[in-house]
N, C-alpha and C positions, 0 to 999 in steps of 0.2 A: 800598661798591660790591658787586654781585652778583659772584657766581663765574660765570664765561663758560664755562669749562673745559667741555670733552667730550669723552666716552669713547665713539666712535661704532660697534659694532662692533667691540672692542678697538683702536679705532685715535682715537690722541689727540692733542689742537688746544687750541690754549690758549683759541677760539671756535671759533662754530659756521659762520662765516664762511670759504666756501673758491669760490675759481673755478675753474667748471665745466670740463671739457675742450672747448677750442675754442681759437680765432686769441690773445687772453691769454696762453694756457700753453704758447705753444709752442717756447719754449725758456729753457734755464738763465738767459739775462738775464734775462728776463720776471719768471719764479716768487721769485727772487731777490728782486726789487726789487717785485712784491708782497709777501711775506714781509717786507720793509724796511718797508712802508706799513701792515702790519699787519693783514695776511689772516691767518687760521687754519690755512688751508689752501689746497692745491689738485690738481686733477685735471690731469695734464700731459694735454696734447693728443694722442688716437689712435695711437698706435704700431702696424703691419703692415710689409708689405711696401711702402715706398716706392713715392708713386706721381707721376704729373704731375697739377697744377693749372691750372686754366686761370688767365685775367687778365680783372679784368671779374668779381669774384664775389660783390658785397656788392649791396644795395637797401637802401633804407629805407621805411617806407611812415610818412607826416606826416598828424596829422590834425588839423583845426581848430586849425591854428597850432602844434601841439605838435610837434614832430623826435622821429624814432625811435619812435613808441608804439607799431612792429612793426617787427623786422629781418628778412631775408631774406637767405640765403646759399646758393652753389653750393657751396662750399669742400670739400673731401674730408678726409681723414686725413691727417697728416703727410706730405711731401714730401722732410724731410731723413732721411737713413742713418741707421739703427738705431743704429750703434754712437757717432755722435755724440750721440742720444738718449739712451744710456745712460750715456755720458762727464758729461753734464751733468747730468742725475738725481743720479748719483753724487756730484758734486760741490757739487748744490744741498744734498742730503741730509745732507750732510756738513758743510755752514756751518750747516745751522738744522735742528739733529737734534729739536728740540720740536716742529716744524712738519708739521700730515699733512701726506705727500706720497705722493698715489694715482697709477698711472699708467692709461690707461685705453687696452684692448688690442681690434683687433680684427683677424682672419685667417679663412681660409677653412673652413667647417662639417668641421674633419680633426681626429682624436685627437693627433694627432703635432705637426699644426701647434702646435695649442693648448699641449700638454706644452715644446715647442721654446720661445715664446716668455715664457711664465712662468715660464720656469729663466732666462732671458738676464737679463730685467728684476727678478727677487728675486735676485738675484744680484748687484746694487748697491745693493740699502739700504733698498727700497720700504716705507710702511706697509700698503702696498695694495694693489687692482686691482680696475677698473671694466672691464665687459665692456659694451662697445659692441653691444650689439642694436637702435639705437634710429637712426643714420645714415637719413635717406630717400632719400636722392640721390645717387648716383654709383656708390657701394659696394653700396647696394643691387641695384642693376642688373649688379654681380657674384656675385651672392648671398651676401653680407655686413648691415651691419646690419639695418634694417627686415622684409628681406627673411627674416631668421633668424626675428627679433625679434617677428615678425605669427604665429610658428608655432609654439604652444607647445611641441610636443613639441622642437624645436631648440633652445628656450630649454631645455627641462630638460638633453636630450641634451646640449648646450655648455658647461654649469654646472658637469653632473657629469665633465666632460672636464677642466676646468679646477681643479676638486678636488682631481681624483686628484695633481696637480700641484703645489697651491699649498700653502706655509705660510704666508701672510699671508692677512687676511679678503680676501673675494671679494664685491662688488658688483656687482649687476650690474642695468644703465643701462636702460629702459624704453622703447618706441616708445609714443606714444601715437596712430599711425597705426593702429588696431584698434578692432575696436567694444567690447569688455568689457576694460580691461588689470587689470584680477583676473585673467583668465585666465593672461596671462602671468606674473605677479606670484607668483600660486602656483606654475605651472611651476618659475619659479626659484627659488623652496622649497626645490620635491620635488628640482629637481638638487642641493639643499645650499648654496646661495646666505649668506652673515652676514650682506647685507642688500641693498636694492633702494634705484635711485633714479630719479627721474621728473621732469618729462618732459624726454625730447631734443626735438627740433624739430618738427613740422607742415608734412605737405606743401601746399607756397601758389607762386603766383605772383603777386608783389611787383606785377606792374601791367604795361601797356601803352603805351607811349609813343603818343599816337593824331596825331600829325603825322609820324614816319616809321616805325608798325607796329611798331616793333620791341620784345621783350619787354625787359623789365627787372629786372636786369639783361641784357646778351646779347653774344654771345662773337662778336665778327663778324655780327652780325645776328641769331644764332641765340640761341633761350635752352631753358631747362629748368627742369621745379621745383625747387623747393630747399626747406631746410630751414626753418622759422619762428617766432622766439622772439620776447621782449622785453615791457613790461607791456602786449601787447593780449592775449596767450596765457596771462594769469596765474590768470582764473577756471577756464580749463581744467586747466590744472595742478591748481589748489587742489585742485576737485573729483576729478580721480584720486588722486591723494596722500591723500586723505578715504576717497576708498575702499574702498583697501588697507589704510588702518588702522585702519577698522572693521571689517573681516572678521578675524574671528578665525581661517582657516586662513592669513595671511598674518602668521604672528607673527615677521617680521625688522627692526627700523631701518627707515629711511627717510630718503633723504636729498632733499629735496626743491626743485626749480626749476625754474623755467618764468616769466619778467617779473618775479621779486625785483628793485625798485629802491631798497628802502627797509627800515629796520630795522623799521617800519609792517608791512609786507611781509613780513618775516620772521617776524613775531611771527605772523601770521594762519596760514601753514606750519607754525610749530611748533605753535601750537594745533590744527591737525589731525593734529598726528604726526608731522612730520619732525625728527630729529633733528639734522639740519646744513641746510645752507642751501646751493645753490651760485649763485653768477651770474657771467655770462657779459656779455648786451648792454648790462648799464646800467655797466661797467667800461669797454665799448669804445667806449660813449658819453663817460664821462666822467674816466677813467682811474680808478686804482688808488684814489687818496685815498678815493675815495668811502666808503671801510671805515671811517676816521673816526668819519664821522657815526652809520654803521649801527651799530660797538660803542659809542658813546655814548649812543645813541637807544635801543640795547636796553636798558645799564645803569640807566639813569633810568627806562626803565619800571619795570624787573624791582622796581626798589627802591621806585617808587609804588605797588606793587602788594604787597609786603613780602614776596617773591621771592624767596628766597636764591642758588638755582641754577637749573638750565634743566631741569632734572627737576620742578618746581615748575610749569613753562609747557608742557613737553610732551606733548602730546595730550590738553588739558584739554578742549578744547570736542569732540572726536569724539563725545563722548554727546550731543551736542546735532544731529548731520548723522545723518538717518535717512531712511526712504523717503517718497513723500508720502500711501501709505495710513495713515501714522502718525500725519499733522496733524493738529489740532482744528479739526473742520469747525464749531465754536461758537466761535473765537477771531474778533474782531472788532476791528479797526481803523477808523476814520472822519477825514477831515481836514478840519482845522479854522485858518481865517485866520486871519493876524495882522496885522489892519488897522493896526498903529504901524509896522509894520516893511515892508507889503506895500504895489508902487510902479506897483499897477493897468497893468503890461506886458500882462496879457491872457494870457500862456502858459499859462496854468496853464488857464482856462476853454476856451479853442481845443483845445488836447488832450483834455480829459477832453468836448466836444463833439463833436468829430471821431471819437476813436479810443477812447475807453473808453463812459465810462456817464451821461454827461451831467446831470450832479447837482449841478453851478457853476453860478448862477445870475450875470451880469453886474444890474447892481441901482442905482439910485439915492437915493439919500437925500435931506433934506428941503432940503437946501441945494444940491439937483441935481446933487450931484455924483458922480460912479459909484464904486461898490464891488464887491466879489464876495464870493461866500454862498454857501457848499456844505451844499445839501441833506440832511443827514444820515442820512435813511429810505432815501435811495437812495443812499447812499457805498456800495460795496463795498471799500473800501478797496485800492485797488490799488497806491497810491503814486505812480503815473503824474504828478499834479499837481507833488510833494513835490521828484519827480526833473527835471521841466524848470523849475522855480522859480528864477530865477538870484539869489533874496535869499535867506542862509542866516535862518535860523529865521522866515520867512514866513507857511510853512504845517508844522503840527503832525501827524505820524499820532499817533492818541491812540485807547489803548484802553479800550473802553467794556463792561459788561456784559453776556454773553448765554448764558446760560443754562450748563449741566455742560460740562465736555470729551466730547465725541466725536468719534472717529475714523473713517476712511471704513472701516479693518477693522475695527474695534468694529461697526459698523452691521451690516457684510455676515452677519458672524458672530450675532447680533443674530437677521436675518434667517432667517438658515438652521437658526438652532437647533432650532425647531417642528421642521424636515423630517427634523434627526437626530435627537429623540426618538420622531418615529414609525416 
């Protein structure tokens, strides 16, 4: 069996497997009895100034049969008193001292604040601390997470606030409500950050009730955005988390989640660079156990693969996520039927008729009976067919030869050269 072990930023899990700060981790039963089920880890739920929650705070959004392939939530930071947060820490801490246990903090943009509440909390046994910059909803509107979180100089300004305080590593939690989150990524750098983790939620409204108007969810009729996770948020995640660890000024760890439902899922996260894994919806979908599968699924790969450890998997494919002037505009794909296996539904020609490049030719044979034939000269390979195809191995992308690699900057440069030698 592979070695699971990790050493995340000096802070160590017997896996890489920890749940997120959210509804999960919010109190010592909880963490407990995941730790029994054999999580790695986890991020206890938002610690501040106790606040009120409303009722009426979760959505789900279903799609084509499927439950939950987006959640949605109003939900704030913890609601119970600080000091029974910390009575329980203490106590979790203390029954499963192998097991990370981060708490994840958030208070108002103050030096003092921030110093107050990192002495309260490493003062009962923490491995860690996750800085909440990534909240959309409720906190933000007090100038708290997202709200910080969108502005990088706050993210430095808060990091370094929070340094000057801490002896344990400092983590700190990612909005991806922002158009560039390198920006902030580095910030949290420059303030001294051991490492970064991505993404918190997406601002969404879950849907509309359209026979009594009312939003969904909504508190007395009324509703508000909310936060939005689960595996429809997971390309986006992927892609930030890709980001930051290709950019060479953002040399911290990563811990990375956004729609992990699967140790599939997991493995796709660490090949772009995360070093742990957190989830959140697909536990509150399905509870605890689910970790099971995921360190089983990981070991079996790790070991198909002849994997000894997760340093072996982590951020192996980042040299393969680049920009698209990089691509070879000479790489060619073309697709091609598999008339044994293909059950003439017609999808595949309707689309590539309608909405791509019309190069499915519908066709009949000598015994009259219909087939479909893709034009090859005029395939541009889009995939489009490949992806509404509901027979798996039907149709093939298959690539064919054409000519050297070029790149769309090779070309430009190419280009321009003449004008800079003269």
């Amino acid at each position: 069996m592979a070695d699971l072990r990790v050493n995340f930023a000096g802070i160590k899990a017997p896996n890489p497997f920890w749940l997120a700060s959210a509804p999960p981790t919010n109190s010592g039963y909880q963490v407990q009895r995941a730790f029994e089920a054999g999580w790695g880890g986890a991020v206890w739920k938002t610690l501040g100034d106790p606040i009120l929650n409303v009722s009426s705070r979760f959505a789900g959004v279903h799609f084509n049969g499927q439950r939950v392939a987006g959640f949605n939530n109003i939900e704030l930071i913890t609601d119970r008193p600080l000091e029974v947060n910390l009575k329980e820490i203490y106590e979790t801490k203390k029954r499963f001292p192998n097991h990370a246990l981060i708490v994840s903090l958030m208070v108002e943009p103050k030096q003092e604040k921030w110093h107050e509440i990192v002495k309260k909390v490493e003062a009962v046994g923490v491995d860690g601390l996750e800085l909440n910059f990534g909240c959309p909803h409720g906190m933000a509107e007090r100038g708290m997470g997202s709200a910080s979180g969108q502005v990088p100089e706050l993210v430095e300004k808060q990091t370094y606030w929070v340094k000057e305080a801490a002896k344990t590593p400092v983590i700190v939690k990612l909005t991806p409500n922002i158009t560039d989150i390198t920006a902030t990524a580095y910030a949290a750098v420059q303030g001294g950050a051991d490492a970064i983790s991505m993404i918190n939620t997406i601002n969404s409204l879950a849907g509309v009730d359209i026979d009594s108007w009312k939003t969904i969810p909504h508190v007395a009729g009324k509703g508000a955005h909310g936060g939005y996770c689960g595996p429809a948020v997971k390309p986006i995640a992927l892609n930030m988390v890709a980001e930051c660890a290709r950019n060479s000024e953002i040399s911290v760890p990563i811990s990375g989640m956004g729609g992990v439902s699967s140790w599939r899922d997991a493995v796709e996260f660490m090949l772009m660079g995360a070093g742990s894994i957190q989830v959140c919806t697909a536990a509150m979908h399905h509870g605890f156990s689910i970790v099971e599968d995921m360190v089983d699924g990981l070991n079996n790969y790790l070991d198909s693969k002849g994997i000894a450890t997760l340093d072996g998997l982590i951020g192996q494919a980042v040299k393969n996520y680049s920009d698209w002037g990089n691509l070879d505009l000479n790489y060619k794909v073309v697709a091609r039927i598999n008339h044994d296996v293909c059950i003439n539904c017609n999808k595949c020609h309707i689309a590539c008729e309608d909405t791509s490049h019309q190069c499915i030719e519908r066709l009949t044979n000598k015994n009259g009976e219909a087939y479909l034939k893709v034009r090859e000269e005029d395939c541009v390979g889009c995939n489009l067919c490949s992806i509404v195809c509901p027979v798996d191995g039907a149709i093939d992308m298959v690539e064919i030869p054409n000519g050297e690699p070029m790149t769309w900057n090779q070309r430009q440069a190419a280009i321009k050269l003449p004008m800079c030698q003269s």
